[in-house]
N, C-alpha and C positions, 0 to 999 in steps of 0.2 A: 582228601578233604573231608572235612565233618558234615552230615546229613541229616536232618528229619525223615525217616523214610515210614512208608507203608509196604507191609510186608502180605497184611487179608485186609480185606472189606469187612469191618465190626462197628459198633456205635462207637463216635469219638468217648463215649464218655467210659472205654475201655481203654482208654489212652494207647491207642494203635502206634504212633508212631516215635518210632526210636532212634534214639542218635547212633549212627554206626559212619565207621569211615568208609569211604570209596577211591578211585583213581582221579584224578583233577581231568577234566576232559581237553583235550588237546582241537583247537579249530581247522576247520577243513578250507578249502576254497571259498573263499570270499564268505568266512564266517568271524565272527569276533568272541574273543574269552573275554568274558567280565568278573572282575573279582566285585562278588554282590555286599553291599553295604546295608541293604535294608529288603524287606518283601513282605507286602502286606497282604492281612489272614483275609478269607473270603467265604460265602456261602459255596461256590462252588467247589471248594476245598472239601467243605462236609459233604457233597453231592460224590467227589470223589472217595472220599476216604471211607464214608457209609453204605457206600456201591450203587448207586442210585443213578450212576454217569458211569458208564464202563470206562476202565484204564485200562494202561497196562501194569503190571505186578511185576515185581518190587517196583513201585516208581515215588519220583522223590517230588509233593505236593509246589505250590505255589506260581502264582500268574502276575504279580506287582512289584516286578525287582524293579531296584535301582541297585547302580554300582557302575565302576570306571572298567574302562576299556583296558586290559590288563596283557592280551597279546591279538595278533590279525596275523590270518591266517592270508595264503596266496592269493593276489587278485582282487583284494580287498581297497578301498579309494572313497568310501564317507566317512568311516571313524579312524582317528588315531591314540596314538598311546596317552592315557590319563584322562580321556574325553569320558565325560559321567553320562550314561546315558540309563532307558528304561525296556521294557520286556514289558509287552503285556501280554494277554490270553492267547493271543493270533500269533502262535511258534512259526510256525508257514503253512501254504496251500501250494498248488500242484503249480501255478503262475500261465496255464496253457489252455484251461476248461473257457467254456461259455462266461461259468459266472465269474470265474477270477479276469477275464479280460471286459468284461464290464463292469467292474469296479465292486462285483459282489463276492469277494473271495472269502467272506463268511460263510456261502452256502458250498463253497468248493466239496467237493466226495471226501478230497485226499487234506482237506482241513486236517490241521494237527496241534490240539493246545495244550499249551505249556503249561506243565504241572499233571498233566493228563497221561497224553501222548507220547512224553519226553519228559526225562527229569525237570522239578523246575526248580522256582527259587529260596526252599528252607535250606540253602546248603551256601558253602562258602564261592562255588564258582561255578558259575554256568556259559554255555558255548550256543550262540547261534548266525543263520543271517545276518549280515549287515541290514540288509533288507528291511528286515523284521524287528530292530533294534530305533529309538527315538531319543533322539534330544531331548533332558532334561532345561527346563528353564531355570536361569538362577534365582529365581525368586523364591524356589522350594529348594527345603532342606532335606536329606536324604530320608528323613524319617515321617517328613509333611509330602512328601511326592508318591508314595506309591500308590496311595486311593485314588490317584488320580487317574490309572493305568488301567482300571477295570471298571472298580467303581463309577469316578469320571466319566470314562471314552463310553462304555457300556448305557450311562446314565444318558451321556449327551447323544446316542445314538436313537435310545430310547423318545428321547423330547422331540428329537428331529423327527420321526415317525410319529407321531401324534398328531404334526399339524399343527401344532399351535401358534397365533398369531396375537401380537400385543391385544391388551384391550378382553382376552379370553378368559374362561376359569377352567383352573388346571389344578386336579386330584390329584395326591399321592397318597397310595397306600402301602403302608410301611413307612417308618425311617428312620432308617440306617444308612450306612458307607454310602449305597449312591444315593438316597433322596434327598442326602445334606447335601451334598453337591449339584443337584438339578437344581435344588429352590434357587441354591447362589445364582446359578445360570439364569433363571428364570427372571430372577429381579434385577439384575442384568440388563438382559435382551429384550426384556417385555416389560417395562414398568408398571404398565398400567392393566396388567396382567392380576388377576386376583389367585393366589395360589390356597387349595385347602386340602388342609393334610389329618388322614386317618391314621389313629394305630388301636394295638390293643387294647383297653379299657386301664389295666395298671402300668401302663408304661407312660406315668408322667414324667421321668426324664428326656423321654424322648420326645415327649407334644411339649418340656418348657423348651429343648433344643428348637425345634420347631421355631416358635414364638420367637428365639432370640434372634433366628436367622432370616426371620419377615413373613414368616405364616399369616395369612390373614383369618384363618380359622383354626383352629384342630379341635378334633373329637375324636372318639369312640368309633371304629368299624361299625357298621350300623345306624348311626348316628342320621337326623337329617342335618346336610348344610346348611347355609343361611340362602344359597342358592343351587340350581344345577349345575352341572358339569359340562363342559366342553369339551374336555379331554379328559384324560385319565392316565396314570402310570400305576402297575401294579409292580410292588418290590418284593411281596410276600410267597414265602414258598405253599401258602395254600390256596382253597380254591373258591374260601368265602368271601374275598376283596371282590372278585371278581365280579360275582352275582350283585352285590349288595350296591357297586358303581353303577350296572345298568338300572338299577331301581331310579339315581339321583341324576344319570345323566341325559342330557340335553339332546334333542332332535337331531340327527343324523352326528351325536359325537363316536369319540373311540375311544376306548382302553386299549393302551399295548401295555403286555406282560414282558415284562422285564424279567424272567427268571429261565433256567433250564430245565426245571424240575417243579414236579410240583408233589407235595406228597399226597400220600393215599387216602390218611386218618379220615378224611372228612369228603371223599370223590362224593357220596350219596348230596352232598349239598349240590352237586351239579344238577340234579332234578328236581329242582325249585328253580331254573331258569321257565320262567313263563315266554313263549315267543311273542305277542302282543302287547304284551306291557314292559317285558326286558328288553327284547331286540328288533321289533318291529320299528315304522321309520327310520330304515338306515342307518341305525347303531353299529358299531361295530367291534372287535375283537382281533385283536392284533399283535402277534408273537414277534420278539425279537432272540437273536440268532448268533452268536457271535459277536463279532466287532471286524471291523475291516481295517487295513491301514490308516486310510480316510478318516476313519473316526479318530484314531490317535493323534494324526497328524495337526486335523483340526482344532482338538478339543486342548491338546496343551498350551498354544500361543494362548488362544482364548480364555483357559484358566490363570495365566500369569498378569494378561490384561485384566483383569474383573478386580482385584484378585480372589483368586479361589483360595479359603483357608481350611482344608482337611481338617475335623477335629480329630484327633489319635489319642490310643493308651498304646504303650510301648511295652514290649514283652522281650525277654530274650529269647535265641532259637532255639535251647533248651525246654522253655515253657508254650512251644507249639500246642501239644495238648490241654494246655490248661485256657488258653486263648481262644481256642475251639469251642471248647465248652462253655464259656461264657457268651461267646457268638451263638451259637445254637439257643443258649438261655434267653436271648435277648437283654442283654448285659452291657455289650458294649457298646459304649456313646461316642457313634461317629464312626471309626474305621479302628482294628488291630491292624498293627505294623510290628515287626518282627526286625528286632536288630541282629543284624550279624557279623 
């Protein structure tokens, strides 16, 4: 079968990864082959491919497949043959720890994600769990579904840890892939919720995205609201959203960091956190981890009721690299998805 692969950790903007063939992988015990139709591009993708997230090497990128169930292997009893289903980040966990039997199998040791861990989805077929495998809603098309697998589940995990209750005001900073899909959630679930979304100063595409999808404010990082914050969601892989929310936000609120990584360029901004005026009164600061089953399970019915509309630009699996870098650019509006 034909691959996107990584072969070293280099800046995408060496275009690392190559098309080479491989063997089609054959399913084991109660695992299913999916012939993949679609797999959407990610920042975690650059955190792997840049080496910022250890892999393993040669490994083949991507965590947002969709595609049909194409064979089941022994033992096998949720999917059948032609059932379209999705792959997100959570490949499997150990299923016997502490945290996976309390329903935290994000924090599992023996965690293993997809595209990481294990080949993932820039190739024509990938093999996993049934387990670990979700039903597709028909309301998405193979090319409007993937963002929903990371981006989504990731995003909706993120909102759920926040806290946030109708009636609250809710930061996002960043927006891209998931915080177009949180506000949807947001306006949603909490209508009477005011949402106000940061980005970076030239990225008015993204604050008119914003706007068209019910933002009630946007601005400039830095920026002041028109009010403080109650919550917070930070999407950005650095470390100035961070600081600049506890300046606006509200008496005993949080930010959770929605990212895996964060980069270097700028760590010295981390001492400009002042402790009495940043984080004193019960502020808080709040790391998210993964994604659990739970999260996927819940967040696709709820995406299909809402409905959630993904915006995408669509690339072929040949032009992985060139999608990358327009992601890293801050270029892309809404979510890359990768047809295959």
């Amino acid at each position: 079968m034909k691959v996107m692969r990584l072969e070293k950790n280099v800046p995408i903007e060496n275009k690392p990864l190559k098309s080479v063939k491989i063997a089609i992988p054959e399913p084991g015990d109660k695992e299913i082959r999916i012939k993949i139709s679609s797999c959407g591009v990610c920042h975690t993708d650059l955190d792997v491919i840049e080496g910022r997230l250890k892999s393993i090497l040669p490994v083949v990128p991507g965590h947002q497949i969709i595609g049909k169930v194409e064979k089941t292997g022994p033992s096998t009893s949720k999917f059948k043959h032609g059932d379209r289903v999705g792959i997100a980040w959570i490949y499997s966990s150990c299923g016997r720890c502490n945290f996976c039997l309390s329903g935290h199998e994000n924090l599992c040791n023996d965690f293993r994600g997809t595209g990481c861990d294990v080949n993932g989805g820039y190739a024509e077929y990938i093999v996993v769990r049934e387990d670990f495998a979700y039903s597709i809603p028909d309301r998405f098309s193979d090319t409007n579904a993937p963002p929903l697998l990371c981006a989504g589940a990731i995003g909706y995990r993120a909102l759920r840890l926040t806290g946030l209750t109708d009636g609250k005001t809710l930061g996002l900073f960043g927006f891209g892939a998931s915080a177009h899909i949180v506000i949807q959630i947001v306006k949603h679930k909490f209508p009477n919720s005011k949402v106000f979304v940061f980005t970076r100063a030239e990225q008015i595409e993204h604050q008119n995205l914003a706007l068209k999808l019910g933002a009630d404010w946007v601005g400039a990082t830095g920026k002041e609201p028109p009010q403080k914050l109650d919550c917070a969601i930070d999407f950005t892989p650095v470390w100035k959203p961070i600081v600049e929310s506890l300046k606006v936000m509200e008496k005993g609120g949080r930010i959770v960091i929605n990212a895996i990584r964060k980069e270097n360029y700028d760590k010295d901004y981390l001492l400009e956190i002042d402790y009495p005026s940043h984080l004193w009164l019960e502020k808080e600061i709040k790391s998210v981890a993964n994604i659990t089953r739970r999260d996927a399970e819940e967040f696709l019915p709820l995406a299909a009721e809402i409905p959630i509309v993904p915006e995408v630009q669509e690339f072929e699996l040949e032009q992985a690299n060139e999608a990358l870098i327009l992601l890293k650019q801050g270029k892309i509006q809404g979510a890359a998805v990768l047809r295959i």
